[in-house]
C-alpha positions as CSV (number, residue, x, y, z in Angstrom):
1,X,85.2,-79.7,61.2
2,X,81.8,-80.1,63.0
3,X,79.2,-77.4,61.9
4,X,77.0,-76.2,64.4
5,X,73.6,-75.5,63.7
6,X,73.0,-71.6,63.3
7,X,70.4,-70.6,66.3
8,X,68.9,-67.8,63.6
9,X,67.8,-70.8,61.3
10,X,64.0,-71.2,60.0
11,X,61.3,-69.0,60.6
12,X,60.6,-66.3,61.4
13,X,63.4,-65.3,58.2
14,X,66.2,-64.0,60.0
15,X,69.5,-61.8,58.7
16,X,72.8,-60.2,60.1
17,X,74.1,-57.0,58.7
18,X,76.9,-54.6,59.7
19,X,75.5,-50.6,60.6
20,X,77.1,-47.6,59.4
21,X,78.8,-47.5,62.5
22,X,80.8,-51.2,62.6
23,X,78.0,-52.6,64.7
24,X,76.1,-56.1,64.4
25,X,72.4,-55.8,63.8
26,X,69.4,-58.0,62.7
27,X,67.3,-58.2,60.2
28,X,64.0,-60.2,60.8
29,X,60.9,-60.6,58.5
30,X,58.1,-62.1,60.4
31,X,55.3,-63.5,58.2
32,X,52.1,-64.2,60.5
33,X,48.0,-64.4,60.7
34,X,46.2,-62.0,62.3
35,X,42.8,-63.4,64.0
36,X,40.8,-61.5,61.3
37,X,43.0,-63.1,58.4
38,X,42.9,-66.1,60.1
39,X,39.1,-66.3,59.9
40,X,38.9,-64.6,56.6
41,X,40.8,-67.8,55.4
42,X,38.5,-70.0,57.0
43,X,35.8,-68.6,55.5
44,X,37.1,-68.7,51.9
45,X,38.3,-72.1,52.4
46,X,35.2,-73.4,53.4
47,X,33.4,-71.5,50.7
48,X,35.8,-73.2,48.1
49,X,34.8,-76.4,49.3
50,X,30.6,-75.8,49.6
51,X,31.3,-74.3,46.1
52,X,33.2,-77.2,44.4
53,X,30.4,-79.7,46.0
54,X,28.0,-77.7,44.7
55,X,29.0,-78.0,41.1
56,X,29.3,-81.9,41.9
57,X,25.5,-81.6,42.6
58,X,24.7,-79.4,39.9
59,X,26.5,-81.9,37.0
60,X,24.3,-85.0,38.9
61,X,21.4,-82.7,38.2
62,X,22.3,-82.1,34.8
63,X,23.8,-85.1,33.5
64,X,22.3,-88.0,35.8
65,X,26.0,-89.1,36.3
66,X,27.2,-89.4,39.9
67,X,31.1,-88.9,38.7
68,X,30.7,-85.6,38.8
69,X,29.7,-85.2,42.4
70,X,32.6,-88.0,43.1
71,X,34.9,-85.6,41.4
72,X,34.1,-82.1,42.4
73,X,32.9,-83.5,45.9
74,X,35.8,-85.2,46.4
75,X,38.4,-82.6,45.9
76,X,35.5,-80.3,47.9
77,X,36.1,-82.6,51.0
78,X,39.1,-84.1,51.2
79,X,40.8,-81.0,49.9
80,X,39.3,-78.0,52.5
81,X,42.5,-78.8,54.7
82,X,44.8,-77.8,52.0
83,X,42.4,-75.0,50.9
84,X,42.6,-73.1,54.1
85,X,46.7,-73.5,54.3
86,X,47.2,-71.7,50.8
87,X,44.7,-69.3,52.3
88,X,46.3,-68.5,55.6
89,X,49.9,-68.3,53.7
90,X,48.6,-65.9,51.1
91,X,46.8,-63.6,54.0
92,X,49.5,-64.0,55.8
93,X,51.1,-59.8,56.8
94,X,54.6,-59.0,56.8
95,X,56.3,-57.3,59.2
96,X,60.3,-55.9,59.3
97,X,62.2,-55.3,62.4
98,X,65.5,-53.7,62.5
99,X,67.5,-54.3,65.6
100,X,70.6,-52.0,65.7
101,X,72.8,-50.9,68.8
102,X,71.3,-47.8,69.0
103,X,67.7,-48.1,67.3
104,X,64.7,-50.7,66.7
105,X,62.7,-49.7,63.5
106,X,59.4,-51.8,62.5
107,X,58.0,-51.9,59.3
108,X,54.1,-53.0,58.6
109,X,55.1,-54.6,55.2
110,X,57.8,-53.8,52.8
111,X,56.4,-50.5,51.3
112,X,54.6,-49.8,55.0
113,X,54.8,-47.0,58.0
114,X,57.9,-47.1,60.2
115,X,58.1,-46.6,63.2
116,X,62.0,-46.4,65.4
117,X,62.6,-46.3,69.0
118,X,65.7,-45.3,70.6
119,X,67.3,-48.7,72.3
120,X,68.7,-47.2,74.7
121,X,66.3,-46.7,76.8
122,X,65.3,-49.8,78.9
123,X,63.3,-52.2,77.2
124,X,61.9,-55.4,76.8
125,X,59.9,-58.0,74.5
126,X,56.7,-59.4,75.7
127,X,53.6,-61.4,75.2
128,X,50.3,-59.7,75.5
129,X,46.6,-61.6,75.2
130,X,44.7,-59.9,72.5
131,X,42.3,-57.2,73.7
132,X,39.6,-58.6,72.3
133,X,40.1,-62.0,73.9
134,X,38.2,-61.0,77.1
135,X,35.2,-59.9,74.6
136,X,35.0,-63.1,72.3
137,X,34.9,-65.4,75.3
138,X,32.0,-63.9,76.5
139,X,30.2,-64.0,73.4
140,X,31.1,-67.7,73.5
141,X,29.9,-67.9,76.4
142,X,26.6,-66.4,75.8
143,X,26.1,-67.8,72.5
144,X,26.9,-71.8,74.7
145,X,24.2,-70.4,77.3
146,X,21.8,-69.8,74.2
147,X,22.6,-73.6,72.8
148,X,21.6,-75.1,76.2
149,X,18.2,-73.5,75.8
150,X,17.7,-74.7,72.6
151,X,19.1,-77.6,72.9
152,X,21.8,-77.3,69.9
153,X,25.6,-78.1,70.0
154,X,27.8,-75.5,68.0
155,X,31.3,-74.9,67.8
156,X,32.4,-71.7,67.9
157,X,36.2,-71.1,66.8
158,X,38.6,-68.8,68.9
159,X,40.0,-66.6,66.9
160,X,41.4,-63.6,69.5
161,X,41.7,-65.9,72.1
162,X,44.1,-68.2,70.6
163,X,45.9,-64.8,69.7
164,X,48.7,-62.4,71.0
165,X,50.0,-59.0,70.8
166,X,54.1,-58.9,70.7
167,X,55.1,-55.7,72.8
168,X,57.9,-53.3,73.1
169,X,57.5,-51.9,76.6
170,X,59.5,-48.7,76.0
171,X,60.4,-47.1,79.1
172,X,57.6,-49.0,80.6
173,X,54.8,-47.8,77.7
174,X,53.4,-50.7,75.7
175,X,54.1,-50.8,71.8
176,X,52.3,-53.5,70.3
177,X,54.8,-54.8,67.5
178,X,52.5,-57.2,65.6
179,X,49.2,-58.9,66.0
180,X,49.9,-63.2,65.8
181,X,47.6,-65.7,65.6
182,X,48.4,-68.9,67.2
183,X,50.4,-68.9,70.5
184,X,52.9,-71.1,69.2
185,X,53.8,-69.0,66.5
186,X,53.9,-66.0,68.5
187,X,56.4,-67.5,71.4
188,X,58.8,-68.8,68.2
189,X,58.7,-65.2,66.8
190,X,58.9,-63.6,70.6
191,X,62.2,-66.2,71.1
192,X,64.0,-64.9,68.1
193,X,63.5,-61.3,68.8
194,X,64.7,-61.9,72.5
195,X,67.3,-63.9,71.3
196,X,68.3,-60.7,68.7
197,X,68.2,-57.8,71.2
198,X,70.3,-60.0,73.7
199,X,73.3,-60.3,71.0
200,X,72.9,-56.6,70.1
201,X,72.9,-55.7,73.9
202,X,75.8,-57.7,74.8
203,X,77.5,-55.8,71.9
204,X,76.9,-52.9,72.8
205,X,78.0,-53.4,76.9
206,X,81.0,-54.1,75.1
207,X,81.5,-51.2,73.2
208,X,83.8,-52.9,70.8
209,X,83.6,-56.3,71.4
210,X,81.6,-58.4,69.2
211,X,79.0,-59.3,72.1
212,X,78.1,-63.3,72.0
213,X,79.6,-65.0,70.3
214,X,78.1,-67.4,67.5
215,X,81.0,-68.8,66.4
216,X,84.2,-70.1,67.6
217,X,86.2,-67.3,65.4
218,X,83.7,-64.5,67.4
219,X,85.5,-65.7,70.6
220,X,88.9,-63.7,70.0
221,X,88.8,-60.4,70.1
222,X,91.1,-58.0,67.4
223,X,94.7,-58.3,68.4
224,X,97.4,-56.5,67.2
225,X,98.3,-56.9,63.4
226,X,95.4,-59.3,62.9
227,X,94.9,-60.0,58.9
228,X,91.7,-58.6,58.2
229,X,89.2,-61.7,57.0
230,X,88.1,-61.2,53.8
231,X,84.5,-61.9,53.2
């Protein structure tokens, strides 16, 4: 038999459960930057790397042997790339989200504050550019202006302009979900929660049905004196 390939695989970390009350609801853990993480990680992977060549320059110093310098140097340089992705995965924040027939609870971490909305009222996920976008590309801005004048070329790294806010408008109120840095990331995470709350919704217009289906089994509904499936 051909097996499909599940539309809930990779990240972000997603899992089905069953509610008290019979329903189908999700489980999904979203592991993402922040802007600030993001440039914390930056900073301490560049650090790592100034430090490491550092100590290079230090044993040339010390000793009078360039191996040192080859060594430490080295793994300073050609290593920074690496440095700053075990830096962004290890500032990376967790957030839960619950999404049940009747509810959708969010978690900031696994020991966090929750917070639950009521699903029934109309709703919708969105996108939202990062309030402080508008502020850091005029400070770029300025800070370019500046470099004309004195005739210098830095590059200044977007941090909140490259990031998002992912909203629950709640009766038309904005509830900002989680703060993601890089856009890519933050449509992949915005698709699976999308793709979530239109299973559970679909469900629940059915009442008892099982909503979409995922499977070919999900297409039949209960008939009488079905054999229950055991798990």
């Amino acid at each position: 038999m051909t097996q499909y390939k599940s539309p809930f695989e990779g990240l972000p970390l997603t899992e089905e459960f069953t509610t008290a009350n019979g329903g189908r609801a999700y489980k999904i853990t979203v592991k993402a930057l922040t802007p600030r993480r993001a440039r914390i990680a930056d900073i301490l992977a560049k650090g790592l790397s100034v430090y490491l060549v550092i100590v290079g320059l230090g044993l040339l110093a010390h000793d009078g042997e360039i191996s040192g310098l080859l060594l430490y140097g080295g793994i300073g340089v050609l290593m920074h790339g690496t440095f700053r992705k075990w830096f962004k995965e290890w500032l990376e924040k967790t957030t839960i989200i619950e999404i049940a027939p009747e509810s959708l609870m969010v978690q900031d971490g696994p020991r966090g504050d929750v917070r639950i909305f009521d699903r029934m009222h109309a709703h919708r996920f969105a996108l939202v550019q990062h309030d402080r976008a508008v502020d850091e590309q005029r400070e770029h801005e300025y800070a370019q202006r500046q470099d004309q004048l004195g005739r210098r070329a830095v590059w200044r790294k977007p941090y909140y302009q490259d990031s998002c806010f992912i909203s629950f408008e709640y009766l038309g109120q904005r509830n900002d979900l989680l703060e993601v840095y890089g856009r890519k990331d933050a449509l992949a995470i915005l698709a699976r929660l999308k793709a979530c709350d239109e299973i559970v919704e679909a469900q629940a217009r059915k009442g008892k049905g099982k909503g979409i289906a995922l499977t070919p089994a999900q297409e039949w509904g209960d008939q009488p004196g079905d054999i229950p499936v055991l798990p």
